[in-house]
NUDRENLUM-750408 format. One line per field, with one value per residue: x, y, z of N, C-alpha, C in turn; residue number from 0. Coordinates in steps of 0.1 Angstrom, whole numbers, plus 5000, padded with zeros to 4 digits. Layout:
n_X	(X/...)
n_Y	(Y/...)
n_Z	(Z/...)
ca_X	(X/...)
ca_Y	(Y/...)
ca_Z	(Z/...)
c_X	(X/...)
c_Y	(Y/...)
c_Z	(Z/...)
i	(NUM/...)
This chain:
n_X	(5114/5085/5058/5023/5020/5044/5073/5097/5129/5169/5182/5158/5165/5187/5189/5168/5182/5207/5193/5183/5209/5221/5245/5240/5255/5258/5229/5206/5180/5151/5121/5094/5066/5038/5052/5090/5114/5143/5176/5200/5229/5256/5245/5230/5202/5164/5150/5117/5103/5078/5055/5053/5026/4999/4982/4999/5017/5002/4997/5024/5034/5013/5024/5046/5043/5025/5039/5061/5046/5036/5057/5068/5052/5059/5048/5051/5047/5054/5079/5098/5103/5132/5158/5155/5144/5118/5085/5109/5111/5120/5132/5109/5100/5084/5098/5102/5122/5135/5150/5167/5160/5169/5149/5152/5136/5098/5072/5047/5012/5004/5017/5010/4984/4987/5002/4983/4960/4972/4974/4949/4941/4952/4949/4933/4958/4962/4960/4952/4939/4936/4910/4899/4895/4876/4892/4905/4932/4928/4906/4922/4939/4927/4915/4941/4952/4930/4935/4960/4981/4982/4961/4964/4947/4918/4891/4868/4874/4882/4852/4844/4857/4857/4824/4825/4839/4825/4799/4811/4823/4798/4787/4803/4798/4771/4780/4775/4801/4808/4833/4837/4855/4890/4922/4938/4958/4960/4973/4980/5004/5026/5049/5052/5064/5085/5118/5120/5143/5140/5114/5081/5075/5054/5053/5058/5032/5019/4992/4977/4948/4919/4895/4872/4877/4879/4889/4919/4922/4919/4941/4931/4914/4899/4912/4930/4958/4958/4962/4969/4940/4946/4966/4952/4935/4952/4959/4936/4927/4950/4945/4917/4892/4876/4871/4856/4835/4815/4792/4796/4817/4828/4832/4849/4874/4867/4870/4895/4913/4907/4915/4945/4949/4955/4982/4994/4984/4991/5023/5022/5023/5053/5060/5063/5056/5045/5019/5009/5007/4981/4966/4957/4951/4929/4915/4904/4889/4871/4855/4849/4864/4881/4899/4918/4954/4973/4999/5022/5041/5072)
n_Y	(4816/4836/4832/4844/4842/4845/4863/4881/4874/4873/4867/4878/4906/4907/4905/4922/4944/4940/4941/4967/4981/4989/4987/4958/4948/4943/4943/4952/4940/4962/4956/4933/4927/4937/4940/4934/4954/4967/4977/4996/5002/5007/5020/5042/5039/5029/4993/4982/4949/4930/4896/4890/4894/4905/4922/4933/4943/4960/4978/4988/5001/5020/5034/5045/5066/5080/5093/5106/5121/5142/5149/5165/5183/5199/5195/5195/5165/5134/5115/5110/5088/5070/5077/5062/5036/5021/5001/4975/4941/4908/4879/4865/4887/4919/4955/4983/5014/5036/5071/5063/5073/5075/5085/5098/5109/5108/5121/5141/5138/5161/5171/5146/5152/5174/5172/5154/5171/5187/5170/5160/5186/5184/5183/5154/5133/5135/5110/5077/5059/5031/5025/5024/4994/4977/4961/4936/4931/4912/4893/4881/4872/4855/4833/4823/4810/4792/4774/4760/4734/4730/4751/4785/4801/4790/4764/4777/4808/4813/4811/4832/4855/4855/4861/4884/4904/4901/4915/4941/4951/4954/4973/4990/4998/5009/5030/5067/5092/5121/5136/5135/5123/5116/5115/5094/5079/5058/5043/5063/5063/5073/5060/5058/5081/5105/5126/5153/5171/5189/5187/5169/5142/5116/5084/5051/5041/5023/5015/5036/5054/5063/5074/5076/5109/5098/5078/5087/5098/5079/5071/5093/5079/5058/5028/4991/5001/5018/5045/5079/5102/5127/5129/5122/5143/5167/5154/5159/5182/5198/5184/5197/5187/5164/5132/5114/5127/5120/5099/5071/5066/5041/5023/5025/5022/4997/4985/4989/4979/4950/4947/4947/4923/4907/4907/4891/4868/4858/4855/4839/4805/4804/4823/4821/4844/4864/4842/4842/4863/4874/4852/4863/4891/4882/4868/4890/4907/4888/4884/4911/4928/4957/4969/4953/4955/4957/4948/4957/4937/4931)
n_Z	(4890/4907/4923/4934/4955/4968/4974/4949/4955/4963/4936/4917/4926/4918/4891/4878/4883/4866/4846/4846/4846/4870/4901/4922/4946/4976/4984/5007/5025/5032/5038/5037/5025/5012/4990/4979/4992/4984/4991/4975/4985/4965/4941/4952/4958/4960/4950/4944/4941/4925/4926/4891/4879/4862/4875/4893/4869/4865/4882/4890/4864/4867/4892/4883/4860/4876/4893/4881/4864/4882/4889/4870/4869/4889/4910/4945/4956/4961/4951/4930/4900/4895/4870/4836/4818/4830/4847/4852/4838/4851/4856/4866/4878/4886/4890/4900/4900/4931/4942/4967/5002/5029/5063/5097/5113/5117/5095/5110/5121/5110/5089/5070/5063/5053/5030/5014/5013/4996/4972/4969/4955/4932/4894/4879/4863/4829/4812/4812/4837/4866/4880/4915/4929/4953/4978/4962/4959/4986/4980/4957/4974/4992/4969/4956/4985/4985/4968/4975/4990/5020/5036/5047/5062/5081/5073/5084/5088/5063/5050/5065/5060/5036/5033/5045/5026/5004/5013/5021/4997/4983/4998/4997/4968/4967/4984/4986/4983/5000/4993/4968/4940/4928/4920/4938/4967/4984/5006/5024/5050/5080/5075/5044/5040/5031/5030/5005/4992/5014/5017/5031/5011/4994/4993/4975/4956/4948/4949/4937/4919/4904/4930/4958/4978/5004/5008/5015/5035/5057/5075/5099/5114/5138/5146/5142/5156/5169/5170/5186/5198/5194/5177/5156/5155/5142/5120/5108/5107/5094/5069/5067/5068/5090/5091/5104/5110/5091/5090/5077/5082/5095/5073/5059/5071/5075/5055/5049/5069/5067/5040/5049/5054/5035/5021/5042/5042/5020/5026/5047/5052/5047/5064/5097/5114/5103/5102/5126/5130/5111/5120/5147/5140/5127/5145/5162/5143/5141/5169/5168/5188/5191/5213/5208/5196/5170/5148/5125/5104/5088)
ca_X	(5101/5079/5041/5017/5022/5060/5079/5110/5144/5177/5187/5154/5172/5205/5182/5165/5193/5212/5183/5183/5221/5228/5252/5234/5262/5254/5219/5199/5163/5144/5109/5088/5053/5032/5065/5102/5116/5154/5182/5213/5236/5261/5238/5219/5185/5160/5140/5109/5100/5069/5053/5054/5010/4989/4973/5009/5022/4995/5002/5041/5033/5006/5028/5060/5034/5021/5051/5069/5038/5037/5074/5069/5042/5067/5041/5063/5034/5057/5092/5098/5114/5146/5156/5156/5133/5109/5088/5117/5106/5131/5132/5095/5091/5077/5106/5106/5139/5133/5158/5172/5157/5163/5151/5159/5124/5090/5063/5038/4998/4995/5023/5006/4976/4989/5005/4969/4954/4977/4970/4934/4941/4958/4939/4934/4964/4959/4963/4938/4938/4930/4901/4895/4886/4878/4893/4909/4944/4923/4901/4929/4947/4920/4915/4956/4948/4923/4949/4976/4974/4979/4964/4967/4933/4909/4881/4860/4879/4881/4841/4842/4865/4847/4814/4826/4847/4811/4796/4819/4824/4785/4779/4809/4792/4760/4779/4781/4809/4809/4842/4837/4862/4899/4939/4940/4968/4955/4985/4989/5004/5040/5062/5051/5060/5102/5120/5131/5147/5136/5101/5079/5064/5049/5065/5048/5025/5011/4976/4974/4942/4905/4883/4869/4889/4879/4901/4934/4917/4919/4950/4927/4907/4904/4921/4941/4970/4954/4969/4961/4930/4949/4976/4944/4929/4958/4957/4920/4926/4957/4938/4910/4881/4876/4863/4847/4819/4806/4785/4794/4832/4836/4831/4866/4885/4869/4881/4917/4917/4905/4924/4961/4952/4965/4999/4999/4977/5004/5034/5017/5033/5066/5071/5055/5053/5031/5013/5008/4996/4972/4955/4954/4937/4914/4905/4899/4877/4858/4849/4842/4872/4886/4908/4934/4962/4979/5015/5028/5053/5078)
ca_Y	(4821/4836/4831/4855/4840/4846/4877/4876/4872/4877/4862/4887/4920/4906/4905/4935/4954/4938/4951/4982/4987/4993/4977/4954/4948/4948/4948/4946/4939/4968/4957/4921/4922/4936/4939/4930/4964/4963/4990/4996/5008/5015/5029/5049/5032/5012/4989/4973/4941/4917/4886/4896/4891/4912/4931/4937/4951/4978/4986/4993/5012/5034/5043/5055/5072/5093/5099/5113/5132/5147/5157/5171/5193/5211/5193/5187/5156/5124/5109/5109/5074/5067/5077/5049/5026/5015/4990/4964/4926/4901/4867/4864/4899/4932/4964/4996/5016/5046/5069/5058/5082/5076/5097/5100/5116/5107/5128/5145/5139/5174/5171/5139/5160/5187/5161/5150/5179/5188/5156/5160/5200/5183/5177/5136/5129/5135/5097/5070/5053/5021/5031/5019/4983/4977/4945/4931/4918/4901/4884/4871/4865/4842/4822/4821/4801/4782/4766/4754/4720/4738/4771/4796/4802/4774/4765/4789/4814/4819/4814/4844/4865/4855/4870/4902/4911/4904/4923/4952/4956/4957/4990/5003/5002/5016/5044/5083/5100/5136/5145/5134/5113/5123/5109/5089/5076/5051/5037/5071/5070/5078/5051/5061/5095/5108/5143/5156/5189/5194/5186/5156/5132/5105/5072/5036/5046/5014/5015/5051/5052/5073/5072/5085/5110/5098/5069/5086/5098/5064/5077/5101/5070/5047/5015/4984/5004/5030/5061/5088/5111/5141/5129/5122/5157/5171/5153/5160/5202/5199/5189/5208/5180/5153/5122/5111/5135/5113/5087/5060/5066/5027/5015/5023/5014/4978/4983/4991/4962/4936/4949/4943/4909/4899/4903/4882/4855/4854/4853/4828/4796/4803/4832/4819/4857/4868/4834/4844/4878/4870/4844/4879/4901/4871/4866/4900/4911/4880/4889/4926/4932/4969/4968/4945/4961/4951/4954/4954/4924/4931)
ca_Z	(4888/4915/4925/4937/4967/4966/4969/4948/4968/4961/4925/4913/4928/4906/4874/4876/4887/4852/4834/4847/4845/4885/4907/4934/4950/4991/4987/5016/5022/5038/5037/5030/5030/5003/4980/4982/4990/4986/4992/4967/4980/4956/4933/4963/4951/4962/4939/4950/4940/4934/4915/4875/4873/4852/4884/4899/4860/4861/4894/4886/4852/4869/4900/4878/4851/4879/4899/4868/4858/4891/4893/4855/4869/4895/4925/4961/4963/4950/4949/4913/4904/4894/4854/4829/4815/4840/4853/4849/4846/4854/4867/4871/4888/4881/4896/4903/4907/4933/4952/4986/5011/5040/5068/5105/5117/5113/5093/5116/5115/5103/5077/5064/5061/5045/5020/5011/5009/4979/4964/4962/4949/4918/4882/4872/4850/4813/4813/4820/4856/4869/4892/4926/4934/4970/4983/4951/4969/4994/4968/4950/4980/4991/4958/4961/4996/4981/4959/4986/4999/5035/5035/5060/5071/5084/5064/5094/5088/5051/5052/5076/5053/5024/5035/5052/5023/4997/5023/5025/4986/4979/5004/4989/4961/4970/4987/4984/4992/5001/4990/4953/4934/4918/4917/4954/4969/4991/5013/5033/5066/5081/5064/5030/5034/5027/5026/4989/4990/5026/5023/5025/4997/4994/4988/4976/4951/4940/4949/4934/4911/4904/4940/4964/4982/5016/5012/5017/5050/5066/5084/5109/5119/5151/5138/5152/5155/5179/5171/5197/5190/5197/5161/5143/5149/5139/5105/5102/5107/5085/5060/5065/5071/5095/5082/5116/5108/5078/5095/5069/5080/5098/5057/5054/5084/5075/5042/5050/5083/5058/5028/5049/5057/5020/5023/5058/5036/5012/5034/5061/5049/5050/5071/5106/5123/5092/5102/5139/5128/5103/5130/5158/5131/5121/5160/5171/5137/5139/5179/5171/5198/5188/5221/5204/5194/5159/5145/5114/5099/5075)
c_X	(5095/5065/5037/5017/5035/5064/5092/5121/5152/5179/5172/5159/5181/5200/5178/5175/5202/5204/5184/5197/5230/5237/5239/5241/5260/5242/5213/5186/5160/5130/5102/5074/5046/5043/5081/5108/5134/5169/5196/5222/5250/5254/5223/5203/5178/5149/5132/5104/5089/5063/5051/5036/5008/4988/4986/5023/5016/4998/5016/5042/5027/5017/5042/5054/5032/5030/5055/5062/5037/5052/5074/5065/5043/5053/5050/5050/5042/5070/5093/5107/5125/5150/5160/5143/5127/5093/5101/5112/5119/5133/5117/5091/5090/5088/5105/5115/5134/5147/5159/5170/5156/5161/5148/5146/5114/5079/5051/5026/5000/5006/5017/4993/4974/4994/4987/4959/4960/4979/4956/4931/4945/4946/4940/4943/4957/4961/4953/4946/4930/4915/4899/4886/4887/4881/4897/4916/4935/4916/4908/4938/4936/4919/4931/4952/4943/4924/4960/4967/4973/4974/4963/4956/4925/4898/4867/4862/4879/4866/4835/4844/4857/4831/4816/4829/4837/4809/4798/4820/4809/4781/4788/4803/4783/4765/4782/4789/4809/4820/4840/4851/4876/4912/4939/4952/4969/4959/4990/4987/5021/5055/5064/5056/5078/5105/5127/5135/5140/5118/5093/5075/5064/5055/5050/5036/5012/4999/4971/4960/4928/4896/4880/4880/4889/4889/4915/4932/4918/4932/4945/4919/4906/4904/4928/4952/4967/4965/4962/4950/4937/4955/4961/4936/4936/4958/4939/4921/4935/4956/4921/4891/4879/4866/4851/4833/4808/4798/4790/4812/4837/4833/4846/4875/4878/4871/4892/4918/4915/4916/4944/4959/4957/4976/5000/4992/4987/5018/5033/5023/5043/5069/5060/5052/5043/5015/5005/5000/4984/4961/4950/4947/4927/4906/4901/4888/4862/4848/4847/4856/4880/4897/4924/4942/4971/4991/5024/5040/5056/5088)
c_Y	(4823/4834/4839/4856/4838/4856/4872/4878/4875/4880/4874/4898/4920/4912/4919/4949/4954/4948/4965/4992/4993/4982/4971/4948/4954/4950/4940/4949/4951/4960/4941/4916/4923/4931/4934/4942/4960/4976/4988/5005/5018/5024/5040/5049/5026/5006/4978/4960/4937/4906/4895/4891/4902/4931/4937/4951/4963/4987/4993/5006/5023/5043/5050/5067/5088/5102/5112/5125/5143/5159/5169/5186/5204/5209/5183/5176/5142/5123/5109/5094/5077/5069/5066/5048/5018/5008/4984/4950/4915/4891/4861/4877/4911/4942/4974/5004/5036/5054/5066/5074/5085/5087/5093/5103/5105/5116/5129/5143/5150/5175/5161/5144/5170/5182/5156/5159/5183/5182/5160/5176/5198/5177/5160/5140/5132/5118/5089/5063/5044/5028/5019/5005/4975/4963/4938/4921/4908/4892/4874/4864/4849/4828/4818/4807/4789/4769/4758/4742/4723/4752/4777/4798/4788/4775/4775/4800/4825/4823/4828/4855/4868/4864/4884/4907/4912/4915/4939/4961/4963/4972/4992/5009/5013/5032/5057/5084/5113/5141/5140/5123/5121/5112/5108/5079/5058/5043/5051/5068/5069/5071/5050/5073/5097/5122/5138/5166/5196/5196/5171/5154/5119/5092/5057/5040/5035/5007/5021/5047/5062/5066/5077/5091/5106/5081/5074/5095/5089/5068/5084/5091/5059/5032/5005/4985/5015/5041/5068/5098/5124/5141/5130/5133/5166/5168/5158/5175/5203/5194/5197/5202/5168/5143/5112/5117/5133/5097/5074/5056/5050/5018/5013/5022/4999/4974/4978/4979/4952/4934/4942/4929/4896/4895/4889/4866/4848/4848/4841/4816/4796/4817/4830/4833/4861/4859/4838/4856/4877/4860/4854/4886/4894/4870/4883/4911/4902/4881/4904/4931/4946/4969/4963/4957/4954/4957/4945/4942/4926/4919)
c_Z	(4902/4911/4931/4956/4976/4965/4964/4959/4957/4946/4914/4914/4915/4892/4873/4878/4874/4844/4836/4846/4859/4888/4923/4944/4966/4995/4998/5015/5035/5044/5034/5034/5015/4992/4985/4983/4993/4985/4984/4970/4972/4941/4939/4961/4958/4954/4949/4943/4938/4922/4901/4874/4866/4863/4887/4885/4860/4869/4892/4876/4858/4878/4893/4871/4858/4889/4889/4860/4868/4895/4877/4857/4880/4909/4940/4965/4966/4951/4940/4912/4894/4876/4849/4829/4823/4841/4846/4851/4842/4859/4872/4885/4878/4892/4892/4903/4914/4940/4965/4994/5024/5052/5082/5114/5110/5105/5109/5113/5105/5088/5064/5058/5053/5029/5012/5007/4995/4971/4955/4957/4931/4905/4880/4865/4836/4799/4814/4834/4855/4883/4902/4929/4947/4973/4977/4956/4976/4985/4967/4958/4986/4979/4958/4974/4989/4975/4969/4991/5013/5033/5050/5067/5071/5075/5071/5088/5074/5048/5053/5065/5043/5020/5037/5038/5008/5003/5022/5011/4977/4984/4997/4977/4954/4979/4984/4989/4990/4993/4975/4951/4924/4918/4937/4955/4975/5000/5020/5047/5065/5077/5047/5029/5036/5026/5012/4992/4998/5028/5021/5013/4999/4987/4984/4968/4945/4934/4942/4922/4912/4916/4947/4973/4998/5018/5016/5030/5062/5074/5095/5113/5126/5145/5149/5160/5170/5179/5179/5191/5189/5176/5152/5139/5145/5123/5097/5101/5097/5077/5053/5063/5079/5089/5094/5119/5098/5086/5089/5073/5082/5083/5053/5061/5080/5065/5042/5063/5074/5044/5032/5054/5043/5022/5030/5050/5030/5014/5046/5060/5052/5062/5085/5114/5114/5095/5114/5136/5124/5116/5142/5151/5131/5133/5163/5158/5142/5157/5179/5185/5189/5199/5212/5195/5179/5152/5132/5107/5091/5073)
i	(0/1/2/3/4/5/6/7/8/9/10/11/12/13/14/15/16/17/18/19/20/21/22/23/24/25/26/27/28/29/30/31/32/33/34/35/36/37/38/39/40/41/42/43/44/45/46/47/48/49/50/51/52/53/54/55/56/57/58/59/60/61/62/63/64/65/66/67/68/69/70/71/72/73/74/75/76/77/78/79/80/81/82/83/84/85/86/87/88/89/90/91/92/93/94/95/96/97/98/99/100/101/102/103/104/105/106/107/108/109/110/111/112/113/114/115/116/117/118/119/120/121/122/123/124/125/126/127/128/129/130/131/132/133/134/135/136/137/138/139/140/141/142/143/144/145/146/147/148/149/150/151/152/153/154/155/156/157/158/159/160/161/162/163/164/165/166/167/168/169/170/171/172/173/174/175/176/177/178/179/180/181/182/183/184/185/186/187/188/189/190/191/192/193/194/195/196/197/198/199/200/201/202/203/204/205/206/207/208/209/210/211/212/213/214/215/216/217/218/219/220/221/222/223/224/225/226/227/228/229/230/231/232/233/234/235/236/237/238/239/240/241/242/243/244/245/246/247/248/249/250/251/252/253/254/255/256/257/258/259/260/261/262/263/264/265/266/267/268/269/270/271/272/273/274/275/276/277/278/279/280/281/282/283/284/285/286/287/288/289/290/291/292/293/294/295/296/297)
């Protein structure tokens, strides 16, 4: 059995891979942060992984739902996942089964751009949707913490978290957004995105749900990571609005900075590089330092 605070491992791939009727035979691990991302392949696959919760089953069901409804509807937006009977739960996880894509290149700002723009061109599903709740993971990843006889953040620290991320969820509340509200992605940038039949789409769907559309904007916007201004005006023309022109824009870069400090919460314990990270984001929010530089741990 896993916990929320547990990505499955090996002997979960096995299971779900039974269930699903593949061979797992050789599998290796791509990926280990939010999910267990795992590569098959003799059955040129990869299934992602993560604890079997409530929040983590909706997530699975919606991202196959709209994949599949997407691919139905003859839109190059979407990876379509893998045929069969999907989510798979197994071992105490929740799987996915998508194909293996790998690709050689990176997407372009302006490709990611143009990707987004034909996102937010498409109708809501004829489905219902989880809609948009800002800061959820982190939440639960905190109360998760709360629970451990060691937890990963100091009793300062979570305090800290604790406030900003009230804080953070109340304006959201209170705010307008210009662009209106439709089918958001909310995890774009250039490792989500894959060629099919020589063009991109979007990969990792998990978040996907009804909000505003300036969330899957957070890609054109000065962040930890410091992407160059030049890529981000390239994503902001290719799709056809910069989000830097909305006064209220730093609401959701401190969304999305506070939002990936889940995972690193979850993983802190055992995986000491997630631990080390997690304490570098926590120092350089809680001094207002934008300089620092931050980097991803899989």
């Amino acid at each position: 059995m896993t916990t929320e605070g547990q990505l499955p491992g090996r002997a979960a791939v096995r299971a779900a891979c039974q269930a699903f009727g593949v061979d797992d035979r050789d599998a290796q691990l791509l990926h280990h942060r939010s999910n267990a991302v795992w590569s098959l392949p003799h059955a040129d696959l990869v299934v992602r992984l993560a604890p079997d919760t409530a929040y983590r089953r909706e997530r699975a069901h919606t991202a196959v739902a709209v994949t599949r409804w997407l691919a139905a509807e003859a839109q190059p937006i979407a990876l379509a996942p893998a045929s069969g009977t999907q989510p798979v739960t197994a071992n105490g996880a929740i799987s996915t089964f998508w194909p293996y894509r790998p690709s050689l290149d990176r997407p372009s700002p302006a490709d990611l751009g143009t990707l987004v723009r034909r996102l937010h061109s498409v109708a809501q599903p004829p489905f219902p949707l989880p809609r948009y709740q800002p800061l959820r993971r982190l939440f639960e990843a905190l109360a998760l913490d709360d629970e451990r006889t060691m937890p990963a953040l100091t009793g300062s620290d979570c305090a800290w978290l604790t406030d900003r991320t009230k804080a953070l969820v109340d304006q959201f509340v209170e705010t307008d957004f210009p662009l209106g509200e439709g089918l958001v992605h909310v995890d774009v940038h250039s490792e989500n995105a894959v060629r099919e039949h020589g063009q991109w789409v979007l990969i990792d769907w998990d978040q996907c749900s009804i909000g505003p559309r300036e969330l899957d904007l957070v890609n054109g916007l000065p962040d930890h990571f410091h992407q160059p201004q030049h890529e981000r005006a390239r994503f902001a023309e290719a799709y056809g609005y910069d989000l830097l022109d909305w006064p209220e824009w730093t609401l959701l870069r401190d969304i999305t900075e506070l939002h990936s400090l889940g995972a690193y919460i979850r993983l802190a314990p055992g995986k000491p590089v997630a631990a080390e990270e997690l304490r570098h984001r926590i120092r350089s929010l809680r001094a207002g330092d934008r300089a620092v530089v931050w980097h991803a741990v899989s």
